[in-house]
LUMVEXPA-138441 format. One line per field, with one value per residue (C-alpha): y, z, x. Coordinates in pm, 1 decimal. Layout:
// residues N
c2 c(Y;...)
c3 c(Z;...)
c1 c(X;...)
END
This chain:
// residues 190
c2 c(15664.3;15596.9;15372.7;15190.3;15119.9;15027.7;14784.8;14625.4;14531.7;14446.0;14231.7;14067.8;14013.4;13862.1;13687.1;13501.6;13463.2;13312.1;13085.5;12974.3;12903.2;12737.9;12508.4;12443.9;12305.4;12077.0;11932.6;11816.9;11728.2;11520.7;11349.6;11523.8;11420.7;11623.6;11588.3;11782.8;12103.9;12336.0;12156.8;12247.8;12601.1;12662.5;12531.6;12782.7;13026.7;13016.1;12837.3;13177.8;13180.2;12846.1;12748.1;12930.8;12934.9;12542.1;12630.1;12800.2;12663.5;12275.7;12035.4;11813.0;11404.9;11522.5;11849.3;12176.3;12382.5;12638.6;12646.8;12691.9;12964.7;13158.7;13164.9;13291.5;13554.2;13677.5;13686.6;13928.5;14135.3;14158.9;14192.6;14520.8;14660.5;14700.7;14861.5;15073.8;15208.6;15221.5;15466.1;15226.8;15306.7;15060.1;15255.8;15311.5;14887.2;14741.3;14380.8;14370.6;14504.6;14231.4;13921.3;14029.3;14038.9;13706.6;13537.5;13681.9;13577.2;13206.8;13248.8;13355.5;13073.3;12806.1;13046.1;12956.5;12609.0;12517.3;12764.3;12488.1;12201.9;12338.3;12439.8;12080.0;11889.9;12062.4;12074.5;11683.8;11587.3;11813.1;11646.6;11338.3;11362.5;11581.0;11452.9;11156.8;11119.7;11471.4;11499.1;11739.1;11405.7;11238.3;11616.4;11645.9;11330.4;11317.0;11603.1;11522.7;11187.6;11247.7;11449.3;11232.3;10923.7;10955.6;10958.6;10691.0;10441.2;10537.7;10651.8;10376.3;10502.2;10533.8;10406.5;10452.0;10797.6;10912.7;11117.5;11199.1;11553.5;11679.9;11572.0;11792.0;12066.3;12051.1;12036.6;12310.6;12578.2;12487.0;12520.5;12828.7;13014.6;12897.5;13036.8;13378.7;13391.7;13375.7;13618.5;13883.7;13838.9;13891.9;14185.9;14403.6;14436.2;14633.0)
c3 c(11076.1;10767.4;10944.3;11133.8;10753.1;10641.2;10895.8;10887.1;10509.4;10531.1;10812.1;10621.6;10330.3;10440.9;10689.7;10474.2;10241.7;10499.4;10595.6;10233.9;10226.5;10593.5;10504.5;10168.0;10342.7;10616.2;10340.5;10142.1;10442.7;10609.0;10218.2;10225.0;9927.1;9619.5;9474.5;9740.7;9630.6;9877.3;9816.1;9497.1;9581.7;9792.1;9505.1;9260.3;9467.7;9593.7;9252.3;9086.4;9454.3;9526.4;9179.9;9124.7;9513.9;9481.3;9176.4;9452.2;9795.3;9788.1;9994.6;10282.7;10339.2;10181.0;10323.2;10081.7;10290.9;9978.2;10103.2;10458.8;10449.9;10157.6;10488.1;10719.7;10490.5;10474.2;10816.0;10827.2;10570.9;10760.0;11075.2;10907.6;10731.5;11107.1;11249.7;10954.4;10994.7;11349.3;11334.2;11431.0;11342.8;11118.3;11125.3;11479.3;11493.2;11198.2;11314.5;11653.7;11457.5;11178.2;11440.7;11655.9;11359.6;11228.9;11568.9;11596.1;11233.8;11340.0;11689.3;11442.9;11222.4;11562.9;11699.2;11326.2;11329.0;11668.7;11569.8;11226.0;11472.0;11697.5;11378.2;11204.2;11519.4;11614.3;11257.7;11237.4;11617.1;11459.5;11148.6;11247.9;11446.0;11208.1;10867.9;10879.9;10486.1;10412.2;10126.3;10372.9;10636.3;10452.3;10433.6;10793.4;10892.2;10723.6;10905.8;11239.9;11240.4;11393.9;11665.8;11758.8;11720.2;12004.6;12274.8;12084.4;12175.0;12501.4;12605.6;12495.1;12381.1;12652.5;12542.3;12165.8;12201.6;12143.0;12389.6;12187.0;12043.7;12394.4;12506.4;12186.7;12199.6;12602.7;12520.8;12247.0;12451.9;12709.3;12403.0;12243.1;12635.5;12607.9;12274.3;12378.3;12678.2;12459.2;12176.7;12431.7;12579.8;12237.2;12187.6;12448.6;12292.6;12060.3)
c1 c(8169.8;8330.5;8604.6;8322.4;8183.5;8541.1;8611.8;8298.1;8362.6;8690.4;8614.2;8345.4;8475.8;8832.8;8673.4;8421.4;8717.3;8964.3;8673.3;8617.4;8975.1;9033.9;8679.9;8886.8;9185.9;8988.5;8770.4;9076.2;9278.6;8922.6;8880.8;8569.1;8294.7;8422.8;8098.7;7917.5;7747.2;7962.4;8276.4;8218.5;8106.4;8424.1;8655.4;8476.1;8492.2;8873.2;9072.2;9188.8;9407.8;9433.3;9577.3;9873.3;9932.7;10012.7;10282.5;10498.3;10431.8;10412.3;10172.9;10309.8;10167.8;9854.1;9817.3;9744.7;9976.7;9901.3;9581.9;9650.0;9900.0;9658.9;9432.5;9662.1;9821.0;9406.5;9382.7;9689.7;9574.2;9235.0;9466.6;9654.0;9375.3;9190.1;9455.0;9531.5;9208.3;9229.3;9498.7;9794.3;10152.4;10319.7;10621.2;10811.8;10840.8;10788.0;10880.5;10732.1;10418.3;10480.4;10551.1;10245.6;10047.3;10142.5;10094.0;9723.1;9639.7;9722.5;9549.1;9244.5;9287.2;9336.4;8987.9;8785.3;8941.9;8754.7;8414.2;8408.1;8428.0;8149.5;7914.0;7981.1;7958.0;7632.8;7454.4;7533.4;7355.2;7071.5;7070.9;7059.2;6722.4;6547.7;6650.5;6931.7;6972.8;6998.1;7274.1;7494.6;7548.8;7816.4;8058.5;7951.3;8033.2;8337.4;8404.9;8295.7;8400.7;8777.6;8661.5;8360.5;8581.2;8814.0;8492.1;8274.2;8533.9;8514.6;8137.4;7914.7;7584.7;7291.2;6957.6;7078.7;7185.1;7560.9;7629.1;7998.8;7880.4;7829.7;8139.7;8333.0;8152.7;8236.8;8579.0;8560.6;8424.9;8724.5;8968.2;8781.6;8820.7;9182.7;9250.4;9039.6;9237.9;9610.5;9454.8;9390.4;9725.5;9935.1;9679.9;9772.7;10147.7;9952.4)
END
């Protein structure tokens, strides 16, 4: 029972934190509107890492690989902490146990990745029926906007309706069975 309680916090609060810091990383990478309230949430609430993160680990052609790899490095402490609890032992192989936990954290991260395309890409089709100049469009669209880009050039709309969303969030759900598919493979080593 109390493991149950254990895991379900840790899981929560790493993985909200690992999202704050993945959403972080896309909305500096996508040149995201700084001034948007939950850009400005998400900076707030992941600086005291972020900052001295980007003293050590530099960025790369505009990418906050500090960032990135603070996310990952959650992941695999969420990753350890659930099998800690679980009862696994860290000790008889160390770097099979290390490697397989480092390859899941950045299946998790690829997993998140595609779930913050399929949220984004869904709250902007919504958005844009129900309330088009709701402050939120332009960090959605900024966000959506690669994605979306590669099939507007290529469907033309029908009767004024973009049929692009569909086609991503098609395409997601193939990735995200892909991706579910590879993550249960690299979890049976453990």
């Amino acid at each position: 029972m109390l493991n149950q309680i254990l895991t379900f916090l840790l899981d929560t609060l790493l993985g909200l934190f690992s999202l704050a810091l993945l959403l972080r990383f896309y909305m500096q990478l996508l040149r995201a509107p700084f001034r948007n309230p939950l850009t400005q949430f998400l900076i707030a609430l992941t600086d005291f890492i972020v900052r001295p993160a980007r003293r050590v680990i530099p960025g790369l052609r505009g990418m906050d690989l500090s960032t990135l790899l603070l996310a990952w490095l959650v992941e695999c402490a969420l990753l350890a902490g659930t099998l800690a609890l679980k009862g696994y032992d860290f000790s008889s192989v160390t770097g099979i146990a290390a490697g397989g936990m480092g390859l899941l954290a950045l299946v998790e991260i690829v997993k998140t990745t595609l779930y913050i395309i399929l949220v984004t890409v869904i709250m902007q089709a919504v958005l844009s029926w129900v309330s088009p100049h709701n402050p939120m469009m332009p960090l959605l669209d900024s966000f959506t906007r690669p994605f979306l880009g590669v099939f507007r050039r290529r469907i033309p709309s029908i009767a004024n309706v973009d049929l692009s969303p569909l086609f991503v969030l098609v395409l997601i759900q193939l990735l995200l069975m892909v991706v579910t598919g590879i993550q249960r493979e690299i979890s049976i080593l453990f």
